[in-house]
C-alpha positions in Angstrom: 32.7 93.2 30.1 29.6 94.7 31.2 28.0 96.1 34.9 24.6 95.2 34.5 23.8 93.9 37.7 26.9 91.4 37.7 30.3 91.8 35.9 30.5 88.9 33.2 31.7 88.3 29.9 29.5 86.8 27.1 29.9 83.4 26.2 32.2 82.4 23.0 33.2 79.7 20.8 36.9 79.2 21.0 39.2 78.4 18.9 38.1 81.7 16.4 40.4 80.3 13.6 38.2 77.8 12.3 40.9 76.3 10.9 42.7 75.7 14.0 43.3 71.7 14.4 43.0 72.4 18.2 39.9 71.2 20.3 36.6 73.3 20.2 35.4 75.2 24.1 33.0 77.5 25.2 34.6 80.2 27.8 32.8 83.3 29.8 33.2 84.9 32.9 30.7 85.1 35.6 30.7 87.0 39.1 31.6 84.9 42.4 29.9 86.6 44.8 32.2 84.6 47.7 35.4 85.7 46.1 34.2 89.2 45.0 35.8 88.6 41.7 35.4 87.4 37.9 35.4 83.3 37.9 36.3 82.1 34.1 34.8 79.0 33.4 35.9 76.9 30.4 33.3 74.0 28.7 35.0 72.0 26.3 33.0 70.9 23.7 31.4 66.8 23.6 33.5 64.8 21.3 30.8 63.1 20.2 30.5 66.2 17.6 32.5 65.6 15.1 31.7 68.3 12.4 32.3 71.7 12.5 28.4 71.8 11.8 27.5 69.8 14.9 29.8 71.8 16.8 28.5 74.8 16.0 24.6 74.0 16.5 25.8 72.6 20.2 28.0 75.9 20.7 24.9 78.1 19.7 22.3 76.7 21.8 24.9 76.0 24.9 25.6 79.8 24.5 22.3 81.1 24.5 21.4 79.6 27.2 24.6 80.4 28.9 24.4 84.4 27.9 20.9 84.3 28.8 22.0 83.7 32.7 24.6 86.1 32.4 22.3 88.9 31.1 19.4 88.0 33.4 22.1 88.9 36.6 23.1 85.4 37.0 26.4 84.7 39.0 27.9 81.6 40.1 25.4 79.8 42.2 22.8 80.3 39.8 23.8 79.4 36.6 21.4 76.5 36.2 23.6 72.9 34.8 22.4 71.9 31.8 19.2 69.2 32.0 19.8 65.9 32.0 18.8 64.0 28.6 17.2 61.1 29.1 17.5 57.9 26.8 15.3 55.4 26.3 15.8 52.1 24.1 12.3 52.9 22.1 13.2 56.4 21.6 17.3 56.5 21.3 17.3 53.1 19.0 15.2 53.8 16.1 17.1 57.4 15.8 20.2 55.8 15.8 19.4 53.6 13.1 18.0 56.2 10.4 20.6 58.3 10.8 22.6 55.2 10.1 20.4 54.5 7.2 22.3 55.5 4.0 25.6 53.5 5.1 23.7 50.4 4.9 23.0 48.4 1.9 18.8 47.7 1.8 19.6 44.2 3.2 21.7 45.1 5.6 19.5 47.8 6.9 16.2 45.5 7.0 18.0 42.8 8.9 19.1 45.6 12.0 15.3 46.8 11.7 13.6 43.2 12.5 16.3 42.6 15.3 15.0 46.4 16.5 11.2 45.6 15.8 12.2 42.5 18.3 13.7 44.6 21.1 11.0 47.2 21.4 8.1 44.4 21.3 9.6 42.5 24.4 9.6 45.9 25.8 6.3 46.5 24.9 5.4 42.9 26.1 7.3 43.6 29.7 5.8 46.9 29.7 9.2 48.7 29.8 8.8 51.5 27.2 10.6 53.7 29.7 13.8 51.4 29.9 16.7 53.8 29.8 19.6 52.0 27.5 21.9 52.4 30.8 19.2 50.0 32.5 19.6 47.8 30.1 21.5 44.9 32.5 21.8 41.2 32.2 18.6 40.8 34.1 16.8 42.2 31.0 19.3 40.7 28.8 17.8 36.9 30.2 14.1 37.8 29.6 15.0 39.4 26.6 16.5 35.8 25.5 13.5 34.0 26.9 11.3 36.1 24.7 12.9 35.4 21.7 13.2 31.7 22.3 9.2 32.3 23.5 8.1 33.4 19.8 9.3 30.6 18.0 13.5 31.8 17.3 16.2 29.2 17.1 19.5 29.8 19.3 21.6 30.3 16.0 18.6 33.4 15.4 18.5 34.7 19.1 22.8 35.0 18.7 22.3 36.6 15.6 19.4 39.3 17.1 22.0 39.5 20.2 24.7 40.6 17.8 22.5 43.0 15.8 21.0 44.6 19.2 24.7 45.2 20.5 25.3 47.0 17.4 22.7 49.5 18.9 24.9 49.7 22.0 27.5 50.5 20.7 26.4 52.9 19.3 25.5 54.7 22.0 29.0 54.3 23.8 30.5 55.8 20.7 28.2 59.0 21.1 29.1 59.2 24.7 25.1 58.3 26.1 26.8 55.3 28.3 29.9 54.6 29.1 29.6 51.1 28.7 27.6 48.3 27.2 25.3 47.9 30.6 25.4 43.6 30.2 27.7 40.8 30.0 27.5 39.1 25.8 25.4 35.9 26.2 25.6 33.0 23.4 23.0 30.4 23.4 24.9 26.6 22.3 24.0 26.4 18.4 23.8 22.9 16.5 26.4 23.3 13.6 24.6 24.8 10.3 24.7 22.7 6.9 24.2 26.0 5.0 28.5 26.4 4.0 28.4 23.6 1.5 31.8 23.0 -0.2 32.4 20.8 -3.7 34.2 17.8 -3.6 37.3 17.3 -5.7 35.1 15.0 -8.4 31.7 17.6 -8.7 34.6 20.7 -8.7 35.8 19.4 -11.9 32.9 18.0 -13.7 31.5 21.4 -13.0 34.4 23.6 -13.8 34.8 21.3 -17.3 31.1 21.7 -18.0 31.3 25.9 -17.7 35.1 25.8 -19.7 32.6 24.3 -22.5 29.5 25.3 -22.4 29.8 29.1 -19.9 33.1 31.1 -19.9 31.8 34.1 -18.5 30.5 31.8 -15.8 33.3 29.8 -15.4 35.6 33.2 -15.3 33.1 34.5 -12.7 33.6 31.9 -10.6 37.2 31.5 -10.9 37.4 34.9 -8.7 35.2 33.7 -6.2 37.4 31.1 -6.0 40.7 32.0 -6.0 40.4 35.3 -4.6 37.3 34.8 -2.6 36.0 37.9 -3.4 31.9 37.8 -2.4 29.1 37.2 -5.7 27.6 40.6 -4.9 31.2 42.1 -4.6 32.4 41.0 -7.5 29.1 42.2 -9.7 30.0 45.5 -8.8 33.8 45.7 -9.6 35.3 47.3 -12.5 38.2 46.9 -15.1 39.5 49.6 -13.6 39.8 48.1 -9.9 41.9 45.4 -11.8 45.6 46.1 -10.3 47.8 44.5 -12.8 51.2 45.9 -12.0 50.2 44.7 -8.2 48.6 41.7 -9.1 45.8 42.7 -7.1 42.0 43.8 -7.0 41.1 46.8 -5.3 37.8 46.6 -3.5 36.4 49.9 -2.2 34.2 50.3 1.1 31.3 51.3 -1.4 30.9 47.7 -2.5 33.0 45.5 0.7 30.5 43.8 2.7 32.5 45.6 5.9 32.6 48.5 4.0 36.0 48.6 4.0 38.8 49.4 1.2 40.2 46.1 1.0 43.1 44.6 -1.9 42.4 41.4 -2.6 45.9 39.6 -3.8 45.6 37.6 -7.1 46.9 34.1 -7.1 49.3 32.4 -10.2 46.2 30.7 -11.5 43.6 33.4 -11.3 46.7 36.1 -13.0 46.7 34.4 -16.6 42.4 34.6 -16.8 42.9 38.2 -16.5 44.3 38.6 -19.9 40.3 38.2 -20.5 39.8 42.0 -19.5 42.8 44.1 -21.1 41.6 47.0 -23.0 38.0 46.1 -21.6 36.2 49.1 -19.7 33.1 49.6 -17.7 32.0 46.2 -15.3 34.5 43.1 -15.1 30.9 41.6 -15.9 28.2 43.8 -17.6 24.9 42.8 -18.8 24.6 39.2 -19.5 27.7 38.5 -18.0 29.6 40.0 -20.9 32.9 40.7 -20.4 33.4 44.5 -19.8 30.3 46.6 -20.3 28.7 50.1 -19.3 25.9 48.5 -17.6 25.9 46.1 -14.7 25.3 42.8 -14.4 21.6 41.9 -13.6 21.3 41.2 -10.0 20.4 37.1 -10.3 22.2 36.7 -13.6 25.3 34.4 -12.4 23.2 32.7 -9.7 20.5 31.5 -12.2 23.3 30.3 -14.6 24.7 28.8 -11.7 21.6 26.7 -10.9 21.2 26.0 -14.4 24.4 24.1 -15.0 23.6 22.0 -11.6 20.6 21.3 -12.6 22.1 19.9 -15.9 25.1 18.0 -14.2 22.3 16.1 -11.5 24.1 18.4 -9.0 21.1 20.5 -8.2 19.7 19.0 -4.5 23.1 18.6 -2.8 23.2 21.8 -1.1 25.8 23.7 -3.7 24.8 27.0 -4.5 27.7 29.7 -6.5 28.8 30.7 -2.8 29.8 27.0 -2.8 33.4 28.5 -4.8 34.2 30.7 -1.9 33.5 27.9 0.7 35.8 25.3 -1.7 38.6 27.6 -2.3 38.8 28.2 1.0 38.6 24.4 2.0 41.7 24.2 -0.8 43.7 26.5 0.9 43.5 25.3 4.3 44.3 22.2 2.9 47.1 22.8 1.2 48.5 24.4 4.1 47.8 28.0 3.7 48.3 29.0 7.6 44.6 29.8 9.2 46.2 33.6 10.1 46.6 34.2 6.3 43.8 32.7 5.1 41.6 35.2 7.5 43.3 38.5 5.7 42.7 36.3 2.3 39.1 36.0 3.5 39.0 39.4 5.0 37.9 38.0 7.9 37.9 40.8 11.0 39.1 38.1 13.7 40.7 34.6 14.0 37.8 33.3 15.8 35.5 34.1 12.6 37.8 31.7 10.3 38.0 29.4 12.9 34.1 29.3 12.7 34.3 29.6 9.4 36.1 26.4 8.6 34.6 24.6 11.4 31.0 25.2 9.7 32.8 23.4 6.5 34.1 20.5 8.5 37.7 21.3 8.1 38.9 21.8 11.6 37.0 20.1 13.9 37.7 19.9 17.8 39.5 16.4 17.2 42.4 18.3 15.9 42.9 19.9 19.3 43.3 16.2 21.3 46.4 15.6 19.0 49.2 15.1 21.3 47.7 15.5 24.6 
């Protein structure tokens, strides 16, 4: 404690055990001059800090300029409150998104920098470079829409740049600068997409005959697209050692999951037999060339060129298939055999019902006709 000009005690960081699982404060004692006593005040610290790093560069400059009150003769009354941050989308956005930067594969990342590029020029356009993200409401929201649709974007692109924009809102929520998303989610109608292309029964097995005889590796790649419907780019990046035998599963890891999540994929009765393929192999399930185990990765357009290629020589090559065109027909398959939709979306590893229902709807397997039946 000290007399000089008010009775106070210094600000500290509390808990002093750093490991101590408990929550982080700041506490100090100032004089209230009313009460004619010590007043101890206790600021817990932001949980939007999650590191013991972040904590302590908040705890240091929230101390200084606490302590610097204190020693200047401060008392309660006249311990200024902290000023108010203020965040605006063209400022608060792009920071959130480079700090984001290395959990995002280079696609990935480009994709959430057009759909920012888009939000700070109809700002620009409205001359709202000052719009706080908490003004952000539904009234914006419309022109926002109108601006996209303005510049030439289809609805199915102005849902997708809505989706990728609430990303940034979320954001914010999680780090405590709003409370809430500030607007109501508004989908545009979209006119169903021809881009989830499935084989039928006759083009699946010339195809599948034509890689038994003339691409194995191929035919093997595709067999776990397939049957597992583990992702092209995924499955490039697997390894022997991901291979679960004893489980009869595959482990994918967040590093490689398009939702960066760990994620084990189950391995069906027909798939389990082609795995004999990789016992005693190391390194990539497909290395270079699409050889069978190997230190070095598979190039990045390898399978999809040999992919194209045997189209191409089947006559196959303008009907829309592409090697995503496995994922689409095993899950057609499925459904059809009468896998139940719930299962087939953790098969899929889908992160809602409403996604596979999308999903197959975009593949013409459930259509709206099915939901008349017995009314």
């Amino acid at each position: 404690m000290s007399d000089h000009l008010h009775p106070h005690k210094l600000a500290e960081l509390y808990p002093k055990n750093v490991k101590s699982k408990g929550r982080y404060y700041i506490k100090f004692s100032a004089w209230d001059i009313s009460a004619n006593e010590l007043k101890t005040i206790v600021t817990w610290c932001p949980s939007r800090y999650k590191t013991e790093k972040e904590v302590k560069e908040w705890a240091k400059e929230e101390i200084a300029r606490i302590n610097a009150v204190l020693l200047s003769g401060g008392h309660f009354g006249k311990i200024e409150p902290t000023k108010k941050v203020v965040h605006t989308i063209k400022t608060i956005f792009p920071e959130l998104l480079e700090k984001r930067k290395d959990t995002f594969r280079k696609r990935s990342y480009d994709t959430y920098k057009t759909a920012l590029k888009k939000i700070i020029a109809f700002l620009d356009s409205k001359k709202l470079e000052g719009l706080q993200v908490c003004e952000f409401t539904n009234l914006y929201l419309s022109d926002f829409v109108d601006y996209l649709i303005s510049i030439g974007n289809s609805n199915s692109t102005v849902n997708n740049v809505l989706e990728l924009v609430g990303w940034f809102f979320e954001q914010c929520v999680n780090k405590e600068i709003i409370e809430k998303k500030p607007y109501r989610v508004v989908k545009l109608t979209e006119t169903q997409s021809a881009v989830n292309v499935a084989f039928t029964i006759e083009h699946q097995r010339v195809l599948e005959n034509w890689m038994l005889e003339n691409d194995f590796e191929l035919y093997l790649f595709t067999r776990f697209v397939y049957h597992a419907f583990i992702r092209p780019k995924e499955l490039k990046a697997l390894q022997v050692v991901n291979i679960d035998f004893d489980r009869r599963g595959i482990n994918i890891t967040g590093a490689i999951s398009k939702n960066r999540k760990n994620d084990f994929v189950p391995i069906n009765t027909t798939l389990y037999p082609l795995l004999k393929n990789f016992v005693g192999k190391q390194g990539f399930l497909f290395g270079r060339s699409m050889a069978i185990g190997g230190k070095i990765k598979c190039q990045e357009n390898e399978p999809y060129n040999r992919h194209a290629k045997a189209l191409k020589v089947l006559g196959l090559e303008n009907l829309g298939y592409s090697l995503y065109s496995w994922k689409h027909t095993g899950a057609v398959r499925a459904y059809q055999s009468g896998v139940d939709i719930k299962k087939l979306q953790r098969l899929l590893r889908h992160s809602s019902l409403t996604i596979t229902d999308i999903y197959l709807r975009s593949l013409n397997v459930i259509t709206d006709i099915e939901n008349l039946a017995g009314w």
